[in-house]
DOFI-5377 format. One record per residue (C-alpha): residue number from 1; z, x, y. Coordinates in steps of 0.1 Angstrom, whole numbers, plus 5000, padded with zeros to 4 digits. Layout:
{num:NUM | up:Z | east:X | north:Y}
...
This chain:
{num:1 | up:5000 | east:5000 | north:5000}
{num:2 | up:5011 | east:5028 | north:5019}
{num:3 | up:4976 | east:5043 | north:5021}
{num:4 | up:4955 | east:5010 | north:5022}
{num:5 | up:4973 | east:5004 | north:5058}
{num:6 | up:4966 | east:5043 | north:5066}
{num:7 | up:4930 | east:5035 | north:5067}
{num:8 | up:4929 | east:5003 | north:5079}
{num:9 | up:4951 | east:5020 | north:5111}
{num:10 | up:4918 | east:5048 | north:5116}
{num:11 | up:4894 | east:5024 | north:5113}
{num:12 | up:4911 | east:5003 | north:5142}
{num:13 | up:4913 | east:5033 | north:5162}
{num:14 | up:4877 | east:5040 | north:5160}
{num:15 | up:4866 | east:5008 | north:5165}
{num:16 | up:4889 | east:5004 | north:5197}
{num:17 | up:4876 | east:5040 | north:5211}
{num:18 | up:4841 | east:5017 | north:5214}
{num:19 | up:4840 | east:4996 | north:5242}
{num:20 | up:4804 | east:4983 | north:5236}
{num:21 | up:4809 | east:4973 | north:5201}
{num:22 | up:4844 | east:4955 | north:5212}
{num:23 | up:4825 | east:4936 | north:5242}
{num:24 | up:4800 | east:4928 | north:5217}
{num:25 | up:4826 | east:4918 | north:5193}
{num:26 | up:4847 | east:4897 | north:5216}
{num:27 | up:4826 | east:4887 | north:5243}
{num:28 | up:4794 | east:4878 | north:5232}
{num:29 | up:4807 | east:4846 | north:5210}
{num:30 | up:4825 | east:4832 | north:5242}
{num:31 | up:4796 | east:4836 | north:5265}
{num:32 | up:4772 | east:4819 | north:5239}
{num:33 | up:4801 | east:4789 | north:5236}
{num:34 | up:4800 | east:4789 | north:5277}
{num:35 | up:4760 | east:4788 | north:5275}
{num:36 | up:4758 | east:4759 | north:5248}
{num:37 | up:4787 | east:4743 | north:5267}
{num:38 | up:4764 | east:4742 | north:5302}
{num:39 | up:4732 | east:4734 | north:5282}
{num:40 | up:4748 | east:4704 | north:5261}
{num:41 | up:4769 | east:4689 | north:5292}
{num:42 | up:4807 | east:4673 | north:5294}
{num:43 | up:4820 | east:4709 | north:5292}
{num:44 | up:4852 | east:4706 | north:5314}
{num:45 | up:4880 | east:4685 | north:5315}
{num:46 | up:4888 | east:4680 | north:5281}
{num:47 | up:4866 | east:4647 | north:5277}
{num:48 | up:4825 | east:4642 | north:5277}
{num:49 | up:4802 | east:4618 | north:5285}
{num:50 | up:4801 | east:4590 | north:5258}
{num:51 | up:4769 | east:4589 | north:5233}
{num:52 | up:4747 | east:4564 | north:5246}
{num:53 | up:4736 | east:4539 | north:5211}
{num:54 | up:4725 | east:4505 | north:5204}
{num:55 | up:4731 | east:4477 | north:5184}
{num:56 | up:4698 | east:4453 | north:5172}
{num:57 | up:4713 | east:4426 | north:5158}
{num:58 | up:4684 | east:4407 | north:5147}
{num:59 | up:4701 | east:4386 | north:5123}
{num:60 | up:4723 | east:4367 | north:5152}
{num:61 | up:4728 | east:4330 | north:5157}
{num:62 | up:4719 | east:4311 | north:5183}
{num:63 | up:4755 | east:4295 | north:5178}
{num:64 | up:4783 | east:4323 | north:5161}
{num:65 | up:4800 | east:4305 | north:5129}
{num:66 | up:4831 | east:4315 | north:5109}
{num:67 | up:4807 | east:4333 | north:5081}
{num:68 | up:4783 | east:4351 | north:5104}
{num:69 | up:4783 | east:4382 | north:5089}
{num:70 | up:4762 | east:4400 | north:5112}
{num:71 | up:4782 | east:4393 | north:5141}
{num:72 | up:4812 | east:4403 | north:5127}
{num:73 | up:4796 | east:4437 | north:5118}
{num:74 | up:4784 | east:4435 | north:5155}
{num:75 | up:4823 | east:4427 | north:5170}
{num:76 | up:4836 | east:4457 | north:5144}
{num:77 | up:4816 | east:4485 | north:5158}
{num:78 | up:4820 | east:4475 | north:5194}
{num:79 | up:4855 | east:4460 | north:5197}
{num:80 | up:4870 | east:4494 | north:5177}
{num:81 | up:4890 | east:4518 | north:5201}
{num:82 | up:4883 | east:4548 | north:5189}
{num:83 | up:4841 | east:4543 | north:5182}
{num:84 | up:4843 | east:4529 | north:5219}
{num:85 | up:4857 | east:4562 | north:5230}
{num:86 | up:4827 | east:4579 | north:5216}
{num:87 | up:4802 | east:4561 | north:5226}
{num:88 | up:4786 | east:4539 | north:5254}
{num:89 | up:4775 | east:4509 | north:5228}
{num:90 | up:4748 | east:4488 | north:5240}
{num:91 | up:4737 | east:4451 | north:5224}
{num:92 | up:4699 | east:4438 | north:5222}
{num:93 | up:4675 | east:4418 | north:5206}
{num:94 | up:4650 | east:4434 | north:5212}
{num:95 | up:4636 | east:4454 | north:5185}
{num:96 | up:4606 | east:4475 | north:5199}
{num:97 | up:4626 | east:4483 | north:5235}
{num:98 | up:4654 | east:4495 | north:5216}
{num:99 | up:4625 | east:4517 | north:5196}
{num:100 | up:4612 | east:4529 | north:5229}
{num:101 | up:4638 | east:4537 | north:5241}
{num:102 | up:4651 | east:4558 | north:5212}
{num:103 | up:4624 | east:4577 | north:5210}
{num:104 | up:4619 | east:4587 | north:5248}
{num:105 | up:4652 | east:4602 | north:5242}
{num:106 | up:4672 | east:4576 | north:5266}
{num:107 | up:4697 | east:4565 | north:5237}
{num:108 | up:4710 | east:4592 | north:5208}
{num:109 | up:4704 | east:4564 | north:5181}
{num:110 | up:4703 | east:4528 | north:5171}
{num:111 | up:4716 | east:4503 | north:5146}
{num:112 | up:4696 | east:4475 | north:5138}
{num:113 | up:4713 | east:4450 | north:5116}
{num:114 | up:4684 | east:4431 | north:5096}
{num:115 | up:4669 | east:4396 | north:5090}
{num:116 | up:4685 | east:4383 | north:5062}
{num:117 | up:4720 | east:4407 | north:5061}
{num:118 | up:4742 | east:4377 | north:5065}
{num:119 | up:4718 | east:4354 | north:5034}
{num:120 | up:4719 | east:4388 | north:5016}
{num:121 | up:4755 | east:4396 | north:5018}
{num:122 | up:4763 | east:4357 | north:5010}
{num:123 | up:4743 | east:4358 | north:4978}
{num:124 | up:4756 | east:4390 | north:4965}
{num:125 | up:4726 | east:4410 | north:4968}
{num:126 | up:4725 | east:4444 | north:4980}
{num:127 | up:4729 | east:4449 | north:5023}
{num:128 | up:4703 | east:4469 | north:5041}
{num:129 | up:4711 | east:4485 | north:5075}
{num:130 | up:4682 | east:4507 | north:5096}
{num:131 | up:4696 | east:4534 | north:5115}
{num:132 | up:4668 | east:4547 | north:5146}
{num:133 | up:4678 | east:4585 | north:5157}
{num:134 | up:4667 | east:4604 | north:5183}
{num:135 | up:4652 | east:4640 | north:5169}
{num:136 | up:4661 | east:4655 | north:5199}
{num:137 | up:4698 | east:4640 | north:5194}
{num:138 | up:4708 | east:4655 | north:5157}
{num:139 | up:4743 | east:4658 | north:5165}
{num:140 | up:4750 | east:4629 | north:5181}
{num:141 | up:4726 | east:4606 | north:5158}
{num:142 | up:4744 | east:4619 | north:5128}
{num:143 | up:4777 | east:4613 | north:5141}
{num:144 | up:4765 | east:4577 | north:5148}
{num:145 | up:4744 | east:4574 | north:5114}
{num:146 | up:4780 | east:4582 | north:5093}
{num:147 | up:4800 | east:4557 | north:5111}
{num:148 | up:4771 | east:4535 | north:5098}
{num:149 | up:4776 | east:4547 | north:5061}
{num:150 | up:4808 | east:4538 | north:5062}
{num:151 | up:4806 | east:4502 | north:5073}
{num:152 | up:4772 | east:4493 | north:5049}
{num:153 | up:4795 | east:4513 | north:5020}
{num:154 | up:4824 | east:4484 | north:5031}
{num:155 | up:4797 | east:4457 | north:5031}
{num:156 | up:4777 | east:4470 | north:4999}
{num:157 | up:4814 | east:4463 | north:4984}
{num:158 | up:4819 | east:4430 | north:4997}
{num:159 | up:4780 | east:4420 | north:4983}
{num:160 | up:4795 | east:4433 | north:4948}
{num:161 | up:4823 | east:4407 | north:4953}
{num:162 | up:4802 | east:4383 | north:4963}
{num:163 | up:4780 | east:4386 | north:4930}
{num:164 | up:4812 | east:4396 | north:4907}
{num:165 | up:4831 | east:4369 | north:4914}
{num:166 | up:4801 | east:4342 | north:4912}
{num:167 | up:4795 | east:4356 | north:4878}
{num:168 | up:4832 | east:4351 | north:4866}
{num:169 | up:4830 | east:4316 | north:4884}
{num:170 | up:4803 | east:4304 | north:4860}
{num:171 | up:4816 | east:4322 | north:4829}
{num:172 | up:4853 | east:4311 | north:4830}
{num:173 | up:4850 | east:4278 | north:4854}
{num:174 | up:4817 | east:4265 | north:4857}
{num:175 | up:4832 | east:4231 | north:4867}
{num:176 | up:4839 | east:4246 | north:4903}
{num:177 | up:4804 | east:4242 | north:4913}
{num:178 | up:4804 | east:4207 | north:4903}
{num:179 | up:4831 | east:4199 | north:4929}
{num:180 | up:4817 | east:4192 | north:4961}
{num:181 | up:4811 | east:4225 | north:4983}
{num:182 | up:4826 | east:4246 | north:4953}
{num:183 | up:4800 | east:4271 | north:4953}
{num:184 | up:4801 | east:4276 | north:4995}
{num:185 | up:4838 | east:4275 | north:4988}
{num:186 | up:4838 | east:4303 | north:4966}
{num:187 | up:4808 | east:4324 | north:4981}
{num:188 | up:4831 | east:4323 | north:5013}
{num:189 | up:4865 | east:4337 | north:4999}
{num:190 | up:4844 | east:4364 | north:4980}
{num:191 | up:4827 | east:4374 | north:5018}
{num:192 | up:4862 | east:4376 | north:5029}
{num:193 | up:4877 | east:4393 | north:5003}
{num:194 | up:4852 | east:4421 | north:4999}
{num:195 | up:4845 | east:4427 | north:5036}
{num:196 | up:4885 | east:4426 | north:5043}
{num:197 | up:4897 | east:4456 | north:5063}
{num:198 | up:4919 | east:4467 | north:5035}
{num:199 | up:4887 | east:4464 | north:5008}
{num:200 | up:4879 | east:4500 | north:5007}
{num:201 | up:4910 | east:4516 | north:5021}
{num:202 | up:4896 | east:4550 | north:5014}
{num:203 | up:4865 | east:4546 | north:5033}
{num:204 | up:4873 | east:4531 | north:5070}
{num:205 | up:4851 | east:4540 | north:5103}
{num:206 | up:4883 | east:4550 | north:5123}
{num:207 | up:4890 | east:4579 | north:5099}
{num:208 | up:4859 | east:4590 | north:5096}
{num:209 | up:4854 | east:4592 | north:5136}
{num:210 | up:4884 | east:4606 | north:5149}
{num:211 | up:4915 | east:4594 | north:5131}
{num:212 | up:4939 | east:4603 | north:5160}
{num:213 | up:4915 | east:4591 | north:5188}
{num:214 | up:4901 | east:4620 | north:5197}
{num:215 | up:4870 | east:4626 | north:5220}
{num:216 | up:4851 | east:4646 | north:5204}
{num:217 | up:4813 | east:4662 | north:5224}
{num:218 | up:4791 | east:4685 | north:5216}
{num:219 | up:4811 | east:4719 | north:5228}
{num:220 | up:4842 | east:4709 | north:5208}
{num:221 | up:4812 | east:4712 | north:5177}
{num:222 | up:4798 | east:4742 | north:5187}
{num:223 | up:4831 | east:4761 | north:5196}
{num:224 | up:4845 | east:4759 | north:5162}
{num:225 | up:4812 | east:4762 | north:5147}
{num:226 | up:4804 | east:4797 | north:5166}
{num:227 | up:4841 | east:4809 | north:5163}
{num:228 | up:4833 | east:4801 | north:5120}
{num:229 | up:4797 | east:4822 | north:5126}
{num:230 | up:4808 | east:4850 | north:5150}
{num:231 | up:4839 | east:4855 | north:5125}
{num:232 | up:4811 | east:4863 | north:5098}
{num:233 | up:4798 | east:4896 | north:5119}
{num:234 | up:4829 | east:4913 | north:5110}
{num:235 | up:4816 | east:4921 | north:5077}
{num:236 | up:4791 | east:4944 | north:5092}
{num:237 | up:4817 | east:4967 | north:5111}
{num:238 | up:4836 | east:4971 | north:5079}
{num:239 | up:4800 | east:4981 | north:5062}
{num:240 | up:4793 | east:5002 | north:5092}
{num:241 | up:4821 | east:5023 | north:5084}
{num:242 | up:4820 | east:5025 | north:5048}
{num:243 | up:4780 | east:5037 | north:5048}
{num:244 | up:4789 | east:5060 | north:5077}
{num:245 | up:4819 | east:5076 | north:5058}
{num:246 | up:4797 | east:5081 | north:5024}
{num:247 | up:4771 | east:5100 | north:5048}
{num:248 | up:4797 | east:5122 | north:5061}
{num:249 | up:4810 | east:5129 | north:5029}
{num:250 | up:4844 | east:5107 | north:5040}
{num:251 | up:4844 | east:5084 | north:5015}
{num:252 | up:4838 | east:5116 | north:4986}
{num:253 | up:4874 | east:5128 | north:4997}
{num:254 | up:4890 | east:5096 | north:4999}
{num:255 | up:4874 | east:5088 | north:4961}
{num:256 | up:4890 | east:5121 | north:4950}
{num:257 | up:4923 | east:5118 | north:4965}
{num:258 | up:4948 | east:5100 | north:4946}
{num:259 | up:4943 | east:5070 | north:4963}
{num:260 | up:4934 | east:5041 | north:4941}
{num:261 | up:4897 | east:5026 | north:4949}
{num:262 | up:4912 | east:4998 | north:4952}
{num:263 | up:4937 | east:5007 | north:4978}
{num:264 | up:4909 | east:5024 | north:4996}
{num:265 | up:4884 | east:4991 | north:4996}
{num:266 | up:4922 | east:4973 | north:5004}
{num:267 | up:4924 | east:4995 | north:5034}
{num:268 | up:4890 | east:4993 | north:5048}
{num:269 | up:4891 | east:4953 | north:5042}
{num:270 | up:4927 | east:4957 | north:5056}
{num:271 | up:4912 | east:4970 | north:5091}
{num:272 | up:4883 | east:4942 | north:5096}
{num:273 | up:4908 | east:4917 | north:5089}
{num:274 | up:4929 | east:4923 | north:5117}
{num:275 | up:4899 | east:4930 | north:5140}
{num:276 | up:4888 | east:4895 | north:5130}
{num:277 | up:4918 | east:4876 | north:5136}
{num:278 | up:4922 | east:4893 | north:5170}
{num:279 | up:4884 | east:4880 | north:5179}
{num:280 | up:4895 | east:4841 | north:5164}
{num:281 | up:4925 | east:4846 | north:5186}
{num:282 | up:4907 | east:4852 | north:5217}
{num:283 | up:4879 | east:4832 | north:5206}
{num:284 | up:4908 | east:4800 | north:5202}
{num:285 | up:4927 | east:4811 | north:5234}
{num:286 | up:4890 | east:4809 | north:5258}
{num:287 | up:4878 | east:4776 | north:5241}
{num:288 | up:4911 | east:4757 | north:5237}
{num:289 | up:4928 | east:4770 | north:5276}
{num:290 | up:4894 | east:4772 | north:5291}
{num:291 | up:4869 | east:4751 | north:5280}
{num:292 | up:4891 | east:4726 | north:5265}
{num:293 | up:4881 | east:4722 | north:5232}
{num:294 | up:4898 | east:4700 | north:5210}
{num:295 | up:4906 | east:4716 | north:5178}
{num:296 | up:4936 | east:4694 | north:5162}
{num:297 | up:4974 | east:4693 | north:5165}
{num:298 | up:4984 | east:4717 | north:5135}
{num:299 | up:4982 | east:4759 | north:5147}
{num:300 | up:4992 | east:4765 | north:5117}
{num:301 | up:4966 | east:4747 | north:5094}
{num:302 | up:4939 | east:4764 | north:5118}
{num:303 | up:4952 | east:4797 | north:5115}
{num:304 | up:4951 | east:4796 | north:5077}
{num:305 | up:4919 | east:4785 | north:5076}
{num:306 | up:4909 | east:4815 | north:5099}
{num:307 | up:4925 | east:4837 | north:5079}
{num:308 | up:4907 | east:4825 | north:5045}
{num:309 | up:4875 | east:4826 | north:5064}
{num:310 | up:4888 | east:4868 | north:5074}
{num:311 | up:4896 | east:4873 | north:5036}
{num:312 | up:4860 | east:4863 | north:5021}
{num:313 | up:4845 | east:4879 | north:5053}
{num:314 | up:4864 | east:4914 | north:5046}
{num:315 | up:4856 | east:4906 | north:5010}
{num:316 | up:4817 | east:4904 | north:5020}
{num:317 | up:4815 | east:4935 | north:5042}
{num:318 | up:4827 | east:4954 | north:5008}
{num:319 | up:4802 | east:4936 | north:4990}
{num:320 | up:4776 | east:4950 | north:5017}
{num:321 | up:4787 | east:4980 | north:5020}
{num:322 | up:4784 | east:4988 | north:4981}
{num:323 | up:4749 | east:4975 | north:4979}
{num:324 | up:4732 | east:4992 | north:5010}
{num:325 | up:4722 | east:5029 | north:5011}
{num:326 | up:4719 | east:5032 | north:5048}
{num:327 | up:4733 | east:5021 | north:5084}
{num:328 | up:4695 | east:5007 | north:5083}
{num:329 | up:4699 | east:4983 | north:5053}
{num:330 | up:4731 | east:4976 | north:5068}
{num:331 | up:4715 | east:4962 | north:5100}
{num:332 | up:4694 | east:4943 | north:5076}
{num:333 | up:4711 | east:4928 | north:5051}
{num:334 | up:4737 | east:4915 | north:5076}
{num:335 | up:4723 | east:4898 | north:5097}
{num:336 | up:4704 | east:4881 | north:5075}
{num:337 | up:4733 | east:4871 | north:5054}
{num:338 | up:4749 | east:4861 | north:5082}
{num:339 | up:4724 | east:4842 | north:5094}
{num:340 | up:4719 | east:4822 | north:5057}
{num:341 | up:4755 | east:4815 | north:5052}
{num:342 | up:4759 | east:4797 | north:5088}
{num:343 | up:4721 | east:4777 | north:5083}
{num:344 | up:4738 | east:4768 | north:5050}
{num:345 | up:4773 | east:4756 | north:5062}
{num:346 | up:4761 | east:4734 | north:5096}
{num:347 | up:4769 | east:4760 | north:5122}
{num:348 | up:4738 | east:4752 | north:5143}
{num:349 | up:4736 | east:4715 | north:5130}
{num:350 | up:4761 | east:4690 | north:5113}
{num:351 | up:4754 | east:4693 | north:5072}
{num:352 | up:4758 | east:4656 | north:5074}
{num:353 | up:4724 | east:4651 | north:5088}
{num:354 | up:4708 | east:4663 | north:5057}
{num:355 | up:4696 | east:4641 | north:5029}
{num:356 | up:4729 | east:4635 | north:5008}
{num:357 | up:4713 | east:4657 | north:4975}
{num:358 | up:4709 | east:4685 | north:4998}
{num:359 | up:4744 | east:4682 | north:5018}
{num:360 | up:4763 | east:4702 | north:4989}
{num:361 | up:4750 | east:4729 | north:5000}
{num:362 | up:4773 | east:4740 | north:5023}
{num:363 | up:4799 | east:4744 | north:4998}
{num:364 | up:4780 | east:4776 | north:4990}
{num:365 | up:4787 | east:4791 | north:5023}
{num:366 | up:4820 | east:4808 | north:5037}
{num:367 | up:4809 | east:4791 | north:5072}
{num:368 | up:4808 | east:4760 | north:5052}
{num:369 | up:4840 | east:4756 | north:5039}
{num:370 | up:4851 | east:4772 | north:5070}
{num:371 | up:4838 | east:4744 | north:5091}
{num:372 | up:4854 | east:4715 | north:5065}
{num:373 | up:4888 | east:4730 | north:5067}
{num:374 | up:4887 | east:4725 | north:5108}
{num:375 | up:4870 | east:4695 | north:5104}
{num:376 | up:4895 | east:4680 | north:5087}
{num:377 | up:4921 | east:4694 | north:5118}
{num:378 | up:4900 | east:4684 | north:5141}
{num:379 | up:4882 | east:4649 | north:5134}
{num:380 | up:4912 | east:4643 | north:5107}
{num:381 | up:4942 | east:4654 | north:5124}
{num:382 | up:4948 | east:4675 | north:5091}
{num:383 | up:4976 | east:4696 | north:5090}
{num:384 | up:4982 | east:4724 | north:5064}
{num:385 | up:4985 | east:4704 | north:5031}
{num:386 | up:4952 | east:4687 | north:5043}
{num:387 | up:4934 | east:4719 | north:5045}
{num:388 | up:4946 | east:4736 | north:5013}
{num:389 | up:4913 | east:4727 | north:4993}
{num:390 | up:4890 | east:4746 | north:5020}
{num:391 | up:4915 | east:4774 | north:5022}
{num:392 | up:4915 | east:4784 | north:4983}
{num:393 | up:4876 | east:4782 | north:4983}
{num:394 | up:4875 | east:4805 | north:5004}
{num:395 | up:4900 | east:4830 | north:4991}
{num:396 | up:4879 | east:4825 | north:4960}
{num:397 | up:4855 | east:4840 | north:4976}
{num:398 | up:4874 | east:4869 | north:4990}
{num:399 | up:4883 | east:4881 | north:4955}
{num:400 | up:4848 | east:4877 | north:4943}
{num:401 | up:4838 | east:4898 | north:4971}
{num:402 | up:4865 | east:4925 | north:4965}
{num:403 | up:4863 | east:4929 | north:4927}
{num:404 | up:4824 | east:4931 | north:4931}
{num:405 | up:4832 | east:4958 | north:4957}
{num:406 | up:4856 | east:4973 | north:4942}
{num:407 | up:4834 | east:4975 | north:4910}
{num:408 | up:4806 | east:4990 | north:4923}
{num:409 | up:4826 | east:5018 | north:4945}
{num:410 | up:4826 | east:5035 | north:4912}
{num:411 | up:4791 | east:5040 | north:4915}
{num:412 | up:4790 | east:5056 | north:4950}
């Protein structure tokens, strides 16, 4: 132990005696945040300018009744607090406006609620809702298109109700629809029994928007989602320094003291973890005190997460470092890795955009798991319990990493 924190010490000292590559280090990720936060809007102040979305209910009555489905789905979206403090909900009937307007860019995205939903609901067959989203509005439109999953899951359960309990009707009392109104009659407490707010209690629109009414914009995304990315480009100073050590014959003495390899990869991993979690700090310190980004009540559940993230990126830049040659292949491979593992885990986009096949995905990137874990803080209000799945993940990865590292140091 005694040795692993004797290197990790003269790596720190040569990596502080650099002011360019600190600058670069910690400076860079904060001024791209302040760039993204000027370019997307509502930086300041803590708040943001609501989405701007639609509803189409095309199914609507001239004259609302007790069993109108649709305008009940209609009352849901708009009436709840916490969608309402996300977005600026407008109501139409008009179709093609609504289209037009979508597409020009003027709204982020649009729900139309179908011909039919209410019949369709009623008879038990399956609901359909269209969501319309802006190209030019992923974020926001996927934000607005999983609220909608939510709800047409809840309503897809009441339809299966709906045809469940009409089949047990007829198989065990058929002489119900015999009485006047029996079939209306039990069509109606099905509706209300499927679409109940308690009917899918692990699947509500409130949790999945912001369970302790948080505002969440654009800049509170990208801050944790850069933080998660920037956090990867450690990996490349601790490869830096283990290549530039095996061409200066370094890492030939260490190997043939009687230090360990592993407490010699331990040290070296050792020194880019700290230099990581003092980059997240000031990276959390300028977007929470500065820009006012909401990232959840629990310090705690955030900082593990960071850490886990700083344990499979150390883990990484061993991995790096014992498959490239050269400083060059260094600046190669990663990058490049880099580059794959936030694409893969929704650092420039939200994974949830994605066809649901492909979403999985991120789950095979550190920046993935990353961003679930403070997710879950953030959107959630998770606190460390919460983010224990997300947090072992990625120390999985971190031991990969190092036994893979460690491994092939025998071959250097």
């Amino acid at each position: 132990m005694r040795r692993a924190l004797d290197i990790a010490l003269k790596d720190l000292r040569v990596w502080i005696r650099d002011p360019s590559a600190m600058g670069i280090l910690l400076g860079m990720p904060a001024i791209l945040i302040l760039i993204l936060g000027f370019a997307l809007g509502g930086l300041m102040g803590g708040g943001s300018t609501r989405i701007p979305v639609a509803i189409v209910n095309l199914d609507s009555r001239a004259v609302p009744v007790r069993d109108d489905s649709a305008a009940e789905l209609e009352e849901r979206l708009v009436s709840a607090k916490r969608i309402r403090a996300l977005f600026a909900i407008e109501r139409s009937r008009d179709l093609q406006q609504v289209r037009t307007r979508v597409s020009e860019g003027e709204l982020s995205a649009a729900l139309v609620i179908p011909h039919g939903f209410g019949a369709d609901l009623a008879s038990g067959r399956p609901v359909k809702l269209v969501v319309l989203a802006d190209p030019g509005s992923e974020l926001s439109a996927g934000i607005w298109e999983s609220i909608v999953r939510s709800v047409a899951t809840r309503y897809s359960a009441a339809s299966v109700v709906v045809r469940t309990a009409l089949e047990a009707t007829i198989r065990e009392a058929p002489g119900a629809f015999a009485q006047p109104g029996g079939a209306a009659a039990v069509t109606a407490y099905a509706v209300a029994l499927g679409s109940a707010d308690d009917a899918l209690d692990g699947v509500k629109v409130d949790d999945t928007v912001a369970s302790s009414g948080v505002k969440l914009s654009s800049i509170d995304y990208y801050s944790l989602s850069m933080t998660a990315m920037f956090l990867m480009f450690g990996s490349m100073f601790g490869a830096f320094s283990t290549i530039k050590e095996r061409r200066e014959q370094t890492m030939a003495r260490m190997l043939s003291s009687p230090a360990s390899r592993s407490s010699i990869v331990g040290g070296k991993m050792l020194g880019v973890f700290v230099l990581g979690m003092a980059q997240f700090a000031v990276l959390y310190g300028f977007t929470k005190f500065v820009l006012h980004v909401e990232w959840g009540e629990s310090v705690s559940a955030t900082v593990l997460i960071a850490a886990a993230e700083m344990a499979a990126v150390t883990g990484l830049g061993t991995l790096i470092s014992s498959v490239a040659k050269t400083e060059r292949a260094v600046g190669g491979i990663g990058p490049l890795t880099v580059q794959v593992q936030a694409l893969l885990g929704g650092a420039f986009f939200p994974v949830a955009i994605l066809p649901l096949w492909l979403q999985p995905v991120q789950y095979l990137s550190v920046v993935g798991w990353t961003m679930e874990g403070w997710r879950r803080i953030q959107v959630q209000g998770a606190d460390v319990s919460g983010v224990i799945g997300p947090a072992v993940a990625l120390f999985g990865f971190a031991v990969a990493f190092y036994a893979f590292g460690v491994w092939r140091m025998g071959d250097t």
